[in-house]
N, C-alpha and C positions, 0 to 999 in steps of 0.2 A: 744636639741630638741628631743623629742620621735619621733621616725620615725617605722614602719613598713615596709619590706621587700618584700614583697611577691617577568687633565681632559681631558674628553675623546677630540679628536680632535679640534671641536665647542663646547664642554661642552652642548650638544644638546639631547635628548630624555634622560635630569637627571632622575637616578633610576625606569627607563620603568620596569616590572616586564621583567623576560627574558621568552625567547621562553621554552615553554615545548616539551618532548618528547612524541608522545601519547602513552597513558596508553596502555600498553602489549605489543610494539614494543623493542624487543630488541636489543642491544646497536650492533654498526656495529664492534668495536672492544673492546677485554676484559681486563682487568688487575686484577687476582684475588685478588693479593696481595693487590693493592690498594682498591680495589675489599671493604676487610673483615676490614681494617682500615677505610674506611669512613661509615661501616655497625655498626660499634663500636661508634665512635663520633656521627652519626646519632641518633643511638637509645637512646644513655647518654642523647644526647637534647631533646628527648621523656622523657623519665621515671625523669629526673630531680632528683636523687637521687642518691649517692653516690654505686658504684656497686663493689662487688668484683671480680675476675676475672671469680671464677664461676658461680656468678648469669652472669656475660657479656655472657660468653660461653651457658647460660642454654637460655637465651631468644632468643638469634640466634640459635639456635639448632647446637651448631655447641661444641668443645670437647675444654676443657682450654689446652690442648696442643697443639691444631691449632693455639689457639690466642694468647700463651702465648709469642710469641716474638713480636708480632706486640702489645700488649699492653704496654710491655719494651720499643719499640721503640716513642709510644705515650706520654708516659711518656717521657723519655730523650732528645725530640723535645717541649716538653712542655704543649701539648695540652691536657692531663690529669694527674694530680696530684692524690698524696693520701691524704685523708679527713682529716680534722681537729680532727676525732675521730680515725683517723688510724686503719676504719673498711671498706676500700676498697678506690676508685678511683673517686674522680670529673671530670668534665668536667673544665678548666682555659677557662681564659676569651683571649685566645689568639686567638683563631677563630673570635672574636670577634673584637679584636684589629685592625687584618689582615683588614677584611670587613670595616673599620671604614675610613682606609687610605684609599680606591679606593676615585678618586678624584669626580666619583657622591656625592657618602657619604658625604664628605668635603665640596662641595659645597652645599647641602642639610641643613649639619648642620651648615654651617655660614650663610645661610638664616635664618633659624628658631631659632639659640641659643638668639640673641638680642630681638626678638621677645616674645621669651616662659617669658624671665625674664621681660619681660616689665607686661607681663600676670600676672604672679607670685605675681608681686608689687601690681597689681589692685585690686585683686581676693582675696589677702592671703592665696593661695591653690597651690600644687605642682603641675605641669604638665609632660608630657612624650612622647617621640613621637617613634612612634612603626611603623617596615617597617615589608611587607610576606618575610621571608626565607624558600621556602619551602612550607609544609603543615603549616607551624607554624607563629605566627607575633613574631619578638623578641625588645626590648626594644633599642633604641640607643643613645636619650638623655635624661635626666630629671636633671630637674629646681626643687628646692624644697621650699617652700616658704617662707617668712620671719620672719613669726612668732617661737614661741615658740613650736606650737603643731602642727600636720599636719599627712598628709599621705602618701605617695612617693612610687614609683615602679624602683627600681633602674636598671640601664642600663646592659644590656645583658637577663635578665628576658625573656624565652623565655613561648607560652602554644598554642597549638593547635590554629588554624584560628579559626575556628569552634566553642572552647569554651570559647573568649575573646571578649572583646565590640569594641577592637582596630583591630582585626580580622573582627567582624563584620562590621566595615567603611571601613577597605580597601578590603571587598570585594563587599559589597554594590554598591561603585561607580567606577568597572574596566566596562573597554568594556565588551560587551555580548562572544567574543570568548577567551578573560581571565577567565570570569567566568567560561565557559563553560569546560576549561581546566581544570582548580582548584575544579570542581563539578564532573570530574571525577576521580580524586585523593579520593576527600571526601568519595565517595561513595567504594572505595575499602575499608576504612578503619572502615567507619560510618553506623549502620543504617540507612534505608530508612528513616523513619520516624524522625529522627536528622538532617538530611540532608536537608528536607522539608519546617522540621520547622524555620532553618535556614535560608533559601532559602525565606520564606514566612518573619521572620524580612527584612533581607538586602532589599526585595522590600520597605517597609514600609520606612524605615529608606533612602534608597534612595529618597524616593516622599520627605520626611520633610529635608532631607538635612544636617543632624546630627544625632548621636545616643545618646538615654539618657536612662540609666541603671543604678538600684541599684548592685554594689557589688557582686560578687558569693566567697569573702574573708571575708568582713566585713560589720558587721552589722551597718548602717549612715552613708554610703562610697557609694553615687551615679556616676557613672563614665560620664562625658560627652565627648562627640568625633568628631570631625570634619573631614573631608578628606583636606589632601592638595593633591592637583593637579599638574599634567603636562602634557596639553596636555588630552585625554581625560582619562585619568588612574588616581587615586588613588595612590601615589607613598610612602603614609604617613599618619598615623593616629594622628594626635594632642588631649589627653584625660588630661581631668584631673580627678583624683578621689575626689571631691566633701564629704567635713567633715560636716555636719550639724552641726553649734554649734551657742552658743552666741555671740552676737555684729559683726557680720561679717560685711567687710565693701561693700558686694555687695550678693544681694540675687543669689540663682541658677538659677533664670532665666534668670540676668541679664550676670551673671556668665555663662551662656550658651551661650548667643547672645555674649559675647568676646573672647568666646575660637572658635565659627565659623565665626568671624571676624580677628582673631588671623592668622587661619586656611587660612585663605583667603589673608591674607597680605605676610603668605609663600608663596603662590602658584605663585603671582604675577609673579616674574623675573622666576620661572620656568616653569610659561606657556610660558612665551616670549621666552623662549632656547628652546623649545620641540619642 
């Protein structure tokens, strides 16, 4: 198949975004060391490309013989590898891994795995479901579909809130004092005018109840996106990226009323625990 790339106590508020700290208060106690290790793994999940230790050192403004034990140590704990080209350091998917075991996660994904694949049969299109870590939405399951040809986003895929359609549904539909926290993150790092604009879809796309967007990867690759729920937060973006081609067995509109019915069969038992 060609693909493209790009419990808690009660089991009770599954995957609530967590509390933020507000912007410019700072932290009541320090650890530098850990401090410049999660400043390292942070910005790798930014820039998304292979870094050597001097580009690591030149983007934190900070000297490769500050970092250079605490990059040794990320490596030999596992959480950064050297590339496939063995022209610097990836991010591993073991952060990854970590987040997937917490027993929200668990319970999130045995809702929605039986679900996505039932999708996937209907549709003959891959789907993905995408949680906020952070500024960013990152990938945590994906179904990919049964044909021969298709389009998929494989799991751990992280890309800004702000520049994703899965981004955009799970922030569309949080309470007003989530958003409100996550728009003042945005605005330290984004133009006003990105921000806005932003700000000006997610209402839209809140009134209709889904998001439907071409691609900012590829060209016949419409992404559609649902919210699943808990409770009144957004805890999860159900998308699929949408192949225009021949003989499909469900047009995209139809294809859209299943992925926010899909979306809605998640949310079910997780409104009922919230």
């Amino acid at each position: 198949m060609a693909r493209a790339s790009t419990s808690t106590n009660t089991d009770k508020n599954v995957f609530q975004p967590e509390k933020q700290e507000m912007p410019g208060q700072p932290p009541r106690y320090r650890a530098p060391a850990l401090e410049k290790g999660l400043d390292i793994l942070e910005m790798m999940a930014r820039e998304g490309i292979a870094m050597t230790p001097s580009q690591i050192a030149a983007k934190l403004n900070r000297s490769v013989s500050e970092l250079f034990r605490m990059i040794l140590t990320l490596e030999a704990r596992g959480y950064i590898a050297q590339s496939a080209d063995a022209q610097g350091f990836d991010l591993t998917n073991k952060l990854f891994s970590l987040a997937s075991a917490r027993s929200q996660v668990k319970t999130l994904l045995e809702t929605a795995l039986p679900i996505m694949h039932e999708l996937t049969r209907e549709i003959d299109q891959s789907c993905h479901l995408a949680v906020a870590s952070g500024d960013q939405m990152v990938v945590i399951a994906r179904v990919e579909n049964p044909g021969f040809l298709g389009f998929s986003v494989r799991p751990g895929f992280r890309k800004n809130l702000i520049d994703a359609v899965s981004g955009l549904t799970l922030f569309a539909f949080q309470p007003k004092t989530t958003r409100n926290a996550w728009l003042a993150r945005f605005r330290q790092t984004f133009d006003a005018d990105k921000v806005e604009r932003f700000v000006r879809q997610a209402d839209a796309v809140r009134s209709l109840g889904f998001t439907q967007a071409g691609s900012d990867f590829v060209q016949g690759v419409t992404d559609l996106s649902a919210p699943v729920m808990a409770g009144p937060a957004c805890i999860a973006a159900l998308t699929v990226p949408f192949v225009q081609r021949l003989e499909l067995p469900r047009s995209m509109a139809e294809s859209l009323n299943l992925v926010c019915a899909s979306a809605r069969r998640i949310s079910e038992p997780l409104i009922e625990n919230a």
